[in-house]
One Martini backbone bead per residue (centre of mass of N, CA, C, O) as a GRO file, in nm:
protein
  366
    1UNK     BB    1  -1.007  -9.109  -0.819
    2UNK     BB    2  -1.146  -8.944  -0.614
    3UNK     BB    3  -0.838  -8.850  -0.492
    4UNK     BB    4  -0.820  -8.659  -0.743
    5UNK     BB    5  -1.074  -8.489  -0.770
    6UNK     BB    6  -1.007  -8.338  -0.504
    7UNK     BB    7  -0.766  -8.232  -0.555
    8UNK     BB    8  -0.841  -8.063  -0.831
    9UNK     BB    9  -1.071  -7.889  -0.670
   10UNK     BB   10  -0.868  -7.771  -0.455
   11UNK     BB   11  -0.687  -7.624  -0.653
   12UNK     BB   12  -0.911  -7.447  -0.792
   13UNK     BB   13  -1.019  -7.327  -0.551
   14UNK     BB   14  -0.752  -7.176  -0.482
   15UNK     BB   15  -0.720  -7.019  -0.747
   16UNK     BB   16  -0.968  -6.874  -0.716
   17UNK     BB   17  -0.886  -6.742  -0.450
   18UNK     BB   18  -0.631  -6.598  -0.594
   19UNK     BB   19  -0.799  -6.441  -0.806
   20UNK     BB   20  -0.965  -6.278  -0.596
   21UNK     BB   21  -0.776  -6.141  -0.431
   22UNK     BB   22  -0.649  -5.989  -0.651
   23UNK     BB   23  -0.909  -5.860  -0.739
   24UNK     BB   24  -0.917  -5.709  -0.457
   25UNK     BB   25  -0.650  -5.542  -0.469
   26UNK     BB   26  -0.717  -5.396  -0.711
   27UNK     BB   27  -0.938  -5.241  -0.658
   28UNK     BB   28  -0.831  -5.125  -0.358
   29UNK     BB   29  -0.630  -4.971  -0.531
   30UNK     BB   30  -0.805  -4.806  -0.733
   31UNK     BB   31  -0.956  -4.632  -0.497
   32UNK     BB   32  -0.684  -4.520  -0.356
   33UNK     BB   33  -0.563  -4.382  -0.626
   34UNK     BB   34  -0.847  -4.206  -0.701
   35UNK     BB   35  -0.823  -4.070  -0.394
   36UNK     BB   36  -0.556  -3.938  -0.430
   37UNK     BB   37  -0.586  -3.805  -0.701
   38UNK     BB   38  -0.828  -3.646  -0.600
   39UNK     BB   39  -0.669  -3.473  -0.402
   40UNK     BB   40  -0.468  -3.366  -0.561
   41UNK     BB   41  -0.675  -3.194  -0.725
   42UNK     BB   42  -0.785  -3.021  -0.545
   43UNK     BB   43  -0.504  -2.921  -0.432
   44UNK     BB   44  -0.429  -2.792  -0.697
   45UNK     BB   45  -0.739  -2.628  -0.716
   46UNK     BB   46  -0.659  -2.444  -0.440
   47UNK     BB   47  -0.382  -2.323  -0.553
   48UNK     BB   48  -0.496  -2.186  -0.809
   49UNK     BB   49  -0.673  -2.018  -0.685
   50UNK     BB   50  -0.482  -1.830  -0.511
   51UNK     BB   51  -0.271  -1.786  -0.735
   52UNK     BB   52  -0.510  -1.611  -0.900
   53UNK     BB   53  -0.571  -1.404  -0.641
   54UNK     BB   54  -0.288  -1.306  -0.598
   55UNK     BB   55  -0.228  -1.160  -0.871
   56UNK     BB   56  -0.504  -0.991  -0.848
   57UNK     BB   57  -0.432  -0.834  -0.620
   58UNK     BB   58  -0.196  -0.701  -0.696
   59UNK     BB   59  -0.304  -0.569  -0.933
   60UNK     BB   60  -0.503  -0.398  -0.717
   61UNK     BB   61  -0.249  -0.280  -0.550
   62UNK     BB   62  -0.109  -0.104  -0.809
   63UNK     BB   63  -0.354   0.066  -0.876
   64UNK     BB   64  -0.361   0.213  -0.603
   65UNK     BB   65  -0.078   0.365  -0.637
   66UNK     BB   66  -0.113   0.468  -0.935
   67UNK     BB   67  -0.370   0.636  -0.782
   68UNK     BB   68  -0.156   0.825  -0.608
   69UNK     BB   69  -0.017   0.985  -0.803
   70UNK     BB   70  -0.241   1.094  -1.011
   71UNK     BB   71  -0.364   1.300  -0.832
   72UNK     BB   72  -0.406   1.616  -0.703
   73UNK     BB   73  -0.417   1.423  -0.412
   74UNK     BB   74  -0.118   1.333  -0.304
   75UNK     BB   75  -0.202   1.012  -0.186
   76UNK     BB   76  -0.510   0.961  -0.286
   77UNK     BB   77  -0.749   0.713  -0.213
   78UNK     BB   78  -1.025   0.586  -0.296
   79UNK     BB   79  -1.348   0.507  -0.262
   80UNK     BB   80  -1.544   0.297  -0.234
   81UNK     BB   81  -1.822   0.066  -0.392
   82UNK     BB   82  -2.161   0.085  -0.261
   83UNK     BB   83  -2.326  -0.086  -0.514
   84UNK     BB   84  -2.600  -0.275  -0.580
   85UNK     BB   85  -2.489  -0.355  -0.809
   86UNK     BB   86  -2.175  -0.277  -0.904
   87UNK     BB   87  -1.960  -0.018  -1.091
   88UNK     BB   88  -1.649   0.078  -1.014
   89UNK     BB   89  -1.764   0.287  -0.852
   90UNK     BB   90  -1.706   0.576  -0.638
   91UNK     BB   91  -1.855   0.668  -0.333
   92UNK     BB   92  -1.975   0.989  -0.231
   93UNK     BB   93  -2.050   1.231   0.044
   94UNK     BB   94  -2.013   1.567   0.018
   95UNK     BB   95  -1.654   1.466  -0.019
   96UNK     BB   96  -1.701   1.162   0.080
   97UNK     BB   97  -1.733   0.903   0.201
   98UNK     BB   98  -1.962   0.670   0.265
   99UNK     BB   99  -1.747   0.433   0.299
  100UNK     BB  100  -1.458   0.206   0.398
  101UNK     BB  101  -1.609  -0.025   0.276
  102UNK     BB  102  -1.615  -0.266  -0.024
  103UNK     BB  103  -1.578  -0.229  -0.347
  104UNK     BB  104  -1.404  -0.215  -0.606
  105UNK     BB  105  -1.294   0.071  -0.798
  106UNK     BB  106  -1.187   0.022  -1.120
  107UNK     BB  107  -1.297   0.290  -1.279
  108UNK     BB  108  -1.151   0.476  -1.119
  109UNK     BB  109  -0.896   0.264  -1.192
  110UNK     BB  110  -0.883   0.185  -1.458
  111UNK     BB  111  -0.972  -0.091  -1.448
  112UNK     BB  112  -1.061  -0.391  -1.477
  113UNK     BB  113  -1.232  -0.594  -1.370
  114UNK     BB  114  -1.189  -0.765  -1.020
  115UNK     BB  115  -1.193  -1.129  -1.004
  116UNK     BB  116  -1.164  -1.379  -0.828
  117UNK     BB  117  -1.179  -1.781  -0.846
  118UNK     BB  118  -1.535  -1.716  -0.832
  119UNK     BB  119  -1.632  -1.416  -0.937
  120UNK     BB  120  -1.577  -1.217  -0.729
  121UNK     BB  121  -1.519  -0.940  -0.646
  122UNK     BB  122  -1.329  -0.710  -0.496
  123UNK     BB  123  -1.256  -0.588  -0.204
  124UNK     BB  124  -1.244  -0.257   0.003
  125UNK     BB  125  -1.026  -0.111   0.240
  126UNK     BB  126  -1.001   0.222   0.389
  127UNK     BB  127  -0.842   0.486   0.499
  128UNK     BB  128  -0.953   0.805   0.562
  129UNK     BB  129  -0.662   0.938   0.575
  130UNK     BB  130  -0.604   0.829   0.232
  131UNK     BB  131  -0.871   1.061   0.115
  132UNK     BB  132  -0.697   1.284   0.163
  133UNK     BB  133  -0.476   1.566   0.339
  134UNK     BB  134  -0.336   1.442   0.538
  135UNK     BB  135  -0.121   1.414   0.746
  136UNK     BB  136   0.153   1.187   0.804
  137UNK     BB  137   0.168   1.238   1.142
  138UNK     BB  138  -0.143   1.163   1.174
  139UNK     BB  139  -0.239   0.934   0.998
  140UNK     BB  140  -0.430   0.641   1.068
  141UNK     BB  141  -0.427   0.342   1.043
  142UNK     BB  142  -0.460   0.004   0.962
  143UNK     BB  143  -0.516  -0.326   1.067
  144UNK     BB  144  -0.328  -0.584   0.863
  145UNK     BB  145  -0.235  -0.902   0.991
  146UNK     BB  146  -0.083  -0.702   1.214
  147UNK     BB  147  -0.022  -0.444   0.975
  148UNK     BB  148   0.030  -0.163   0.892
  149UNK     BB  149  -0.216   0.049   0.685
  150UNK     BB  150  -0.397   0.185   0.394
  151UNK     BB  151  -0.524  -0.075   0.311
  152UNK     BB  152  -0.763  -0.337   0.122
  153UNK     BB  153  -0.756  -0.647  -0.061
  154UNK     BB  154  -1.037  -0.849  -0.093
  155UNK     BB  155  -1.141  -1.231  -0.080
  156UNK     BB  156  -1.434  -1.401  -0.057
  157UNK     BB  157  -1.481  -1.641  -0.208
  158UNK     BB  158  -1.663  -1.875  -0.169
  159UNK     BB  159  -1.940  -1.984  -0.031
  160UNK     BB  160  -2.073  -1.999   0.224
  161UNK     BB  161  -2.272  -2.093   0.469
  162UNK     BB  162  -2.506  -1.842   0.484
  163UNK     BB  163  -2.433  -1.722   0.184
  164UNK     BB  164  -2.623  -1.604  -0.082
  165UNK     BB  165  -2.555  -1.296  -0.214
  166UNK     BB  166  -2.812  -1.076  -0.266
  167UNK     BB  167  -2.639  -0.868  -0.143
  168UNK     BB  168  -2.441  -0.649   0.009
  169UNK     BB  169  -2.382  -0.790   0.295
  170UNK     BB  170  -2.134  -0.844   0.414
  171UNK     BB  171  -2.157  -1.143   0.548
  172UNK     BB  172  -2.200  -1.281   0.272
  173UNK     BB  173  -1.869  -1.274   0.213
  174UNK     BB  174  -1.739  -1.217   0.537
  175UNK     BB  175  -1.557  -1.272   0.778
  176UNK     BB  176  -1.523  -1.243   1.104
  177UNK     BB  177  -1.338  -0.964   1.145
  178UNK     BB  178  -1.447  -0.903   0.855
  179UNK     BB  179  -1.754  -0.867   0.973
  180UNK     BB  180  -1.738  -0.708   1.278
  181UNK     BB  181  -1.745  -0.348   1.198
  182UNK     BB  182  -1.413  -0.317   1.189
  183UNK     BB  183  -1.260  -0.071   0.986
  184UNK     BB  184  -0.965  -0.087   1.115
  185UNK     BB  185  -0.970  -0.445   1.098
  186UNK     BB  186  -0.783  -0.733   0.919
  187UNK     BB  187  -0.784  -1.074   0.873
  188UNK     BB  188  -0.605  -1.369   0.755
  189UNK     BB  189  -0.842  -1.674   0.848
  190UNK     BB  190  -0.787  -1.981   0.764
  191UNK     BB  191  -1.109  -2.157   0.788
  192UNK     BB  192  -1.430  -2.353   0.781
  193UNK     BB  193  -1.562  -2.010   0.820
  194UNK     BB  194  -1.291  -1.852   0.651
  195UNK     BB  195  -1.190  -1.787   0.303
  196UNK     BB  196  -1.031  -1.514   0.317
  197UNK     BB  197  -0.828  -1.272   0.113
  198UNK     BB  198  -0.561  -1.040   0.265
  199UNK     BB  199  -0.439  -0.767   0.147
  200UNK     BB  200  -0.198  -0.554   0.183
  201UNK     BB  201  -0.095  -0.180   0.214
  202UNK     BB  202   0.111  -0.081   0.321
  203UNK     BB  203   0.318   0.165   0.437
  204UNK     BB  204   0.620   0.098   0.306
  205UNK     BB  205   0.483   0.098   0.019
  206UNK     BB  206   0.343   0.397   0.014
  207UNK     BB  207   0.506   0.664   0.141
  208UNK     BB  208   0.757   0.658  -0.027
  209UNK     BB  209   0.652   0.686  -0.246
  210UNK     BB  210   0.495   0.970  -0.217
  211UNK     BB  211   0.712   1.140  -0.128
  212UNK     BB  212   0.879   1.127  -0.378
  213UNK     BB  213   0.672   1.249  -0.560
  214UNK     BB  214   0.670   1.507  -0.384
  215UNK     BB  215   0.960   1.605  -0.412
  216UNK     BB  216   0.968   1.604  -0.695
  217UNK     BB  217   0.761   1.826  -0.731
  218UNK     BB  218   0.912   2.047  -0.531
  219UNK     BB  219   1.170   2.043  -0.745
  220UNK     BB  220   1.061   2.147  -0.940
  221UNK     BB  221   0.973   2.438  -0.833
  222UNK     BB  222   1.242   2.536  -0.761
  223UNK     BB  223   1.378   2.519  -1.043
  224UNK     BB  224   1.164   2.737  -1.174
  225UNK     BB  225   1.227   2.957  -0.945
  226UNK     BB  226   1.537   2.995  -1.025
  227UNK     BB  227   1.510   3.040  -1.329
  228UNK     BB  228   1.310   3.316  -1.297
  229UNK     BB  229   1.456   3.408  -0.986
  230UNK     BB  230   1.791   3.339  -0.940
  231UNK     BB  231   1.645   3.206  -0.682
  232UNK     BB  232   1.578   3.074  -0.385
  233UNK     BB  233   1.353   3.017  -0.170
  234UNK     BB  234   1.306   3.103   0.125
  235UNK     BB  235   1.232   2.976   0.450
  236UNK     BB  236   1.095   2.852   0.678
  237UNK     BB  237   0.946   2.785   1.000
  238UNK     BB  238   0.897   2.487   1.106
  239UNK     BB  239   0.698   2.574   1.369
  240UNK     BB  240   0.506   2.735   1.208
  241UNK     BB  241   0.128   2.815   1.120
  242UNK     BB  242   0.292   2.884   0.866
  243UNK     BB  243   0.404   2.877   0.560
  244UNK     BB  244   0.671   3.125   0.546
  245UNK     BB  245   0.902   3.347   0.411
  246UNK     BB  246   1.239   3.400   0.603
  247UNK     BB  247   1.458   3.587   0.557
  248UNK     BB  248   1.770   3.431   0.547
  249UNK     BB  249   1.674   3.141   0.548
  250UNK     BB  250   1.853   2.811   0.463
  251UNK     BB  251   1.679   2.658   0.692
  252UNK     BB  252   1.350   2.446   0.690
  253UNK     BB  253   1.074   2.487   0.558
  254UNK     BB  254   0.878   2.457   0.347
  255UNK     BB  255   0.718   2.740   0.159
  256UNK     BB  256   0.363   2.691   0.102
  257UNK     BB  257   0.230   3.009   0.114
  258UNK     BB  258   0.482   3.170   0.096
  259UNK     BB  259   0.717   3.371  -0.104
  260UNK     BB  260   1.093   3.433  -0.089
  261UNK     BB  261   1.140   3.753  -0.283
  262UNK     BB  262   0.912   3.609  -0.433
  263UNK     BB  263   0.561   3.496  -0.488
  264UNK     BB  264   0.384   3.299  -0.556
  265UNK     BB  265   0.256   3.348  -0.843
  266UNK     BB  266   0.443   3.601  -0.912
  267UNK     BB  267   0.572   3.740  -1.089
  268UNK     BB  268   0.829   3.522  -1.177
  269UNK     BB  269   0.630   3.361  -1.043
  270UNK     BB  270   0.435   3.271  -1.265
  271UNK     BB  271   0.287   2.940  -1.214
  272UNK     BB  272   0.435   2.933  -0.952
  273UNK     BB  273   0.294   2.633  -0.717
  274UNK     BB  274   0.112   2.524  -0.472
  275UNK     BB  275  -0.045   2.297  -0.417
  276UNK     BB  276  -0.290   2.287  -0.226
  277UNK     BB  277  -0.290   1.946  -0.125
  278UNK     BB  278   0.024   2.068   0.011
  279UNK     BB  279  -0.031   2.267   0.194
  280UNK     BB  280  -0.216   2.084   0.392
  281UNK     BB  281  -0.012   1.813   0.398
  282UNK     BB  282   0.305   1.968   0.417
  283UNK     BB  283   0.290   2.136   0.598
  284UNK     BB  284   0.557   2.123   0.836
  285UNK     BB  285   0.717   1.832   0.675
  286UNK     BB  286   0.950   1.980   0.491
  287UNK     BB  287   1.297   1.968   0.462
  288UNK     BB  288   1.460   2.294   0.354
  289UNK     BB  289   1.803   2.322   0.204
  290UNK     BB  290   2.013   2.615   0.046
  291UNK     BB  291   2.202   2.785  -0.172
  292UNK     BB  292   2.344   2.983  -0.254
  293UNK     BB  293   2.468   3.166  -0.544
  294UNK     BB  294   2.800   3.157  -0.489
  295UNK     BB  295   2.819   2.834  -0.313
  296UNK     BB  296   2.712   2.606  -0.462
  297UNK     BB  297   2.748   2.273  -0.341
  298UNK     BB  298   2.722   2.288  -0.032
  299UNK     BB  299   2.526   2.002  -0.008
  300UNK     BB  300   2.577   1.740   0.141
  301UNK     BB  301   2.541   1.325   0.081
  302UNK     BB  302   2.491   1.083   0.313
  303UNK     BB  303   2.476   0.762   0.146
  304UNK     BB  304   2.596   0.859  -0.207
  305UNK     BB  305   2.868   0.926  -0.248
  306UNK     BB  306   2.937   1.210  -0.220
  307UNK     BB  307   2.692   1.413  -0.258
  308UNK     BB  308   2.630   1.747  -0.430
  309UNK     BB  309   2.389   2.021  -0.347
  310UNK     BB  310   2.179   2.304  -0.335
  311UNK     BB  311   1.947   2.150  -0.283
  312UNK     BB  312   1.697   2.016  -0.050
  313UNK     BB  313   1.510   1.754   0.064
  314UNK     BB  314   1.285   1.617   0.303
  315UNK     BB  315   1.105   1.356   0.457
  316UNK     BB  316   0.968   1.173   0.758
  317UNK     BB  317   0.825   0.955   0.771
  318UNK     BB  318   0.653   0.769   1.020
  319UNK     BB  319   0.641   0.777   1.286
  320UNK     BB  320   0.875   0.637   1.546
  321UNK     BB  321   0.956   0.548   1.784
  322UNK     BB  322   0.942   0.843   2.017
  323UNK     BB  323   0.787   1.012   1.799
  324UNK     BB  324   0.673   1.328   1.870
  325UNK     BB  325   0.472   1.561   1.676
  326UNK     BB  326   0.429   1.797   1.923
  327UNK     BB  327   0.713   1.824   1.914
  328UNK     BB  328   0.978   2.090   1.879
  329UNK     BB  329   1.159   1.888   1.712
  330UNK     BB  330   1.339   1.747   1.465
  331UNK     BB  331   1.385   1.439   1.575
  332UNK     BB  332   1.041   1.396   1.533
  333UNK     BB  333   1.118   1.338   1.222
  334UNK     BB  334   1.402   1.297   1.235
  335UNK     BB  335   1.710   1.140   1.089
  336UNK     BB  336   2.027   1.194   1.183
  337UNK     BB  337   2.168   1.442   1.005
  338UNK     BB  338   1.838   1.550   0.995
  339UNK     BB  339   1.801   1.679   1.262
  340UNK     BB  340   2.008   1.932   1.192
  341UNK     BB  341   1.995   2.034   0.923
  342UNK     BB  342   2.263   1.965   0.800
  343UNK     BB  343   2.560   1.898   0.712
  344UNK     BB  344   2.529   1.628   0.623
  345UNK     BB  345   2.324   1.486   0.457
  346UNK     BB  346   2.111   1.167   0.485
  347UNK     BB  347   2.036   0.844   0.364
  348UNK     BB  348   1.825   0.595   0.231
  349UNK     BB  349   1.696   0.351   0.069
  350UNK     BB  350   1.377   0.203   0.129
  351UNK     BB  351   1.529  -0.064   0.147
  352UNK     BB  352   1.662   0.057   0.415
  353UNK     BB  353   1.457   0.080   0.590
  354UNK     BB  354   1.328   0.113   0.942
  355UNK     BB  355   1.296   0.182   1.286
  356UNK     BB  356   1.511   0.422   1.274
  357UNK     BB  357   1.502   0.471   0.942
  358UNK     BB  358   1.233   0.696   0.681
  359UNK     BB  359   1.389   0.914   0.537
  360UNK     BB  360   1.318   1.113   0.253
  361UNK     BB  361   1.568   1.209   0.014
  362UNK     BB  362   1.588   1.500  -0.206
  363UNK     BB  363   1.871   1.630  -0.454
  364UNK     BB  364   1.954   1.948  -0.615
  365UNK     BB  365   2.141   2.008  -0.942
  366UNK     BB  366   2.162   2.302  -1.103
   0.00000   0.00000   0.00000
């Protein structure tokens, strides 16, 4: 009998102990489980905020470009918002920028504040030579990424430890590369220590726009001026200290200052005219070549399906390698058979731009 109740106590005593095992591996399950789940779910809350961060960048993004195409000079981006707490409005100081890193200027650019996945307005950062009428030639890239930029939209997201951000000091906000001072280069470096994300506004996205834009305004001008005095003005000499017309000239530069047969604004040509901002940025900047009246389309655009116009106009986009802009041949301009000046003149898509070729080509069939 003692040993049958033995049996049975130690029998008990098994289940009892297979039944806290179980007991206790489902724990351990269930907080393994709740840990991972946990994991899964931050990592989820900080890609959808990336992505709505990344989404917001972009629309702030395309407001920049969207705001250098209406300004009266064409390709000028906004200065900074240095205001705090901020206003949207961009600051200026004498005609010129206060500062050249700030918030997003919203109300300049007409949209809605735009504001990180922290609740942080977008910083904004912007190159000196892209809010004036500086020339293509010369004008000055900021660094960002690593890549040529004209701006940058700066998302300074969830503040680290000593950033307090009761005022407006870059380092409360931005960190790194990005808050040492150097107005110059920005880069996403994220780590424990900086968690900045940094959108640019490369170059390749923005002259091209800004170039066909500017050249579309002087194709209309052209044809306004063929329209009211029956022919083209004549060219000016490309590497002349003033755009004027000199007769005979059939190909040179677009003649910014002065135009004949007749001149701008005057006699037939009256309220036709390159606006001051055109004149300042990009004389000296665009090949333009046209035929007499009498000759029809005589200008091919080579790398168009074989396009017949009577009017070119080339801008020259960003110095290439090797291109030094201070030398006078056309080559330091152009590529392709647009350095010669010459028929067939060279076309391709920005979307085909490269390190050898950046020509906008804009090409008038009236």
């Amino acid at each position: 009998m003692e040993n049958s109740t033995q049996t049975k106590l130690a029998t008990n005593v098994k289940r009892q102990s297979g039944a806290v095992l179980l007991l206790m591996l489902s724990v351990v399950l269930v907080i393994a489980t709740t840990a991972a789940v946990g994991r899964v779910s931050l990592s989820e809350i900080k890609l959808h905020r990336i992505a709505n961060n990344s989404l917001s960048m972009l629309n702030a993004k395309q407001a920049l470009l969207g705001y250098a195409l209406k300004e009266t000079t064409i390709g000028a981006l906004p200065c900074p918002d240095t205001d705090f707490p901020p206003d949207g409005l961009e600051n200026l100081s004498l005609g010129q920028c206060f500062a050249l890193v700030g918030w997003l200027p919203y109300k300049t650019l007409n949209v809605p504040p735009l504001y990180d996945a922290s609740g942080t307005l977008f910083w904004y950062s912007v190159g000196v030579d892209f809010t004036t009428s500086t020339s293509i030639s010369v004008a000055q890239p900021l660094t960002i990424n690593g890549s040529r930029a004209v701006a940058a939209v700066i998302s300074a997201n969830q503040p680290l430890p000593g950033q307090p951000r009761t005022t407006s000091g870059i380092r409360q906000y931005l960190e790194g590369t990005n808050s040492n001072g150097d107005i110059t280069v920005f880069e996403q470096a994220l780590s424990d220590t900086n968690n900045d994300l940094v959108l640019a506004v490369v170059e390749s996205d923005y002259w091209p726009v800004v170039e066909q834009f500017n050249l579309a305004s002087l194709a209309s001008l052209l044809s306004a001026y063929k329209d009211a005095c029956g022919t083209y003005p004549w060219a000016a000499n490309f590497f002349a200290s003033t755009g004027d017309s000199v007769d005979g000239l059939f190909s040179g530069s677009f003649p910014m200052d002065s135009a004949s047969p007749n001149d701008w604004g005057e006699g037939c040509a009256t309220g036709i005219e390159p606006t001051q901002s055109q004149k300042d940025k990009w004389r000296s900047q665009i090949l333009y070549s046209f035929c007499a009246p009498t000759n029809g389309d005589c200008l091919e655009v080579s790398g168009n399906g074989g396009q017949f116009a009577d009017a070119m106009l080339v801008s020259p986009g960003t110095p290439l390698v090797g291109q030094v802009r201070t030398v006078t041949t056309l080559s330091a301009y152009f590529e392709g058979n647009n350095a010669n000046a010459s028929t067939p003149f060279s076309y391709l898509p920005a979307s085909q731009h490269s390190s050898l070729y950046n020509d906008v080509t804009y090409f008038i069939d009236d």
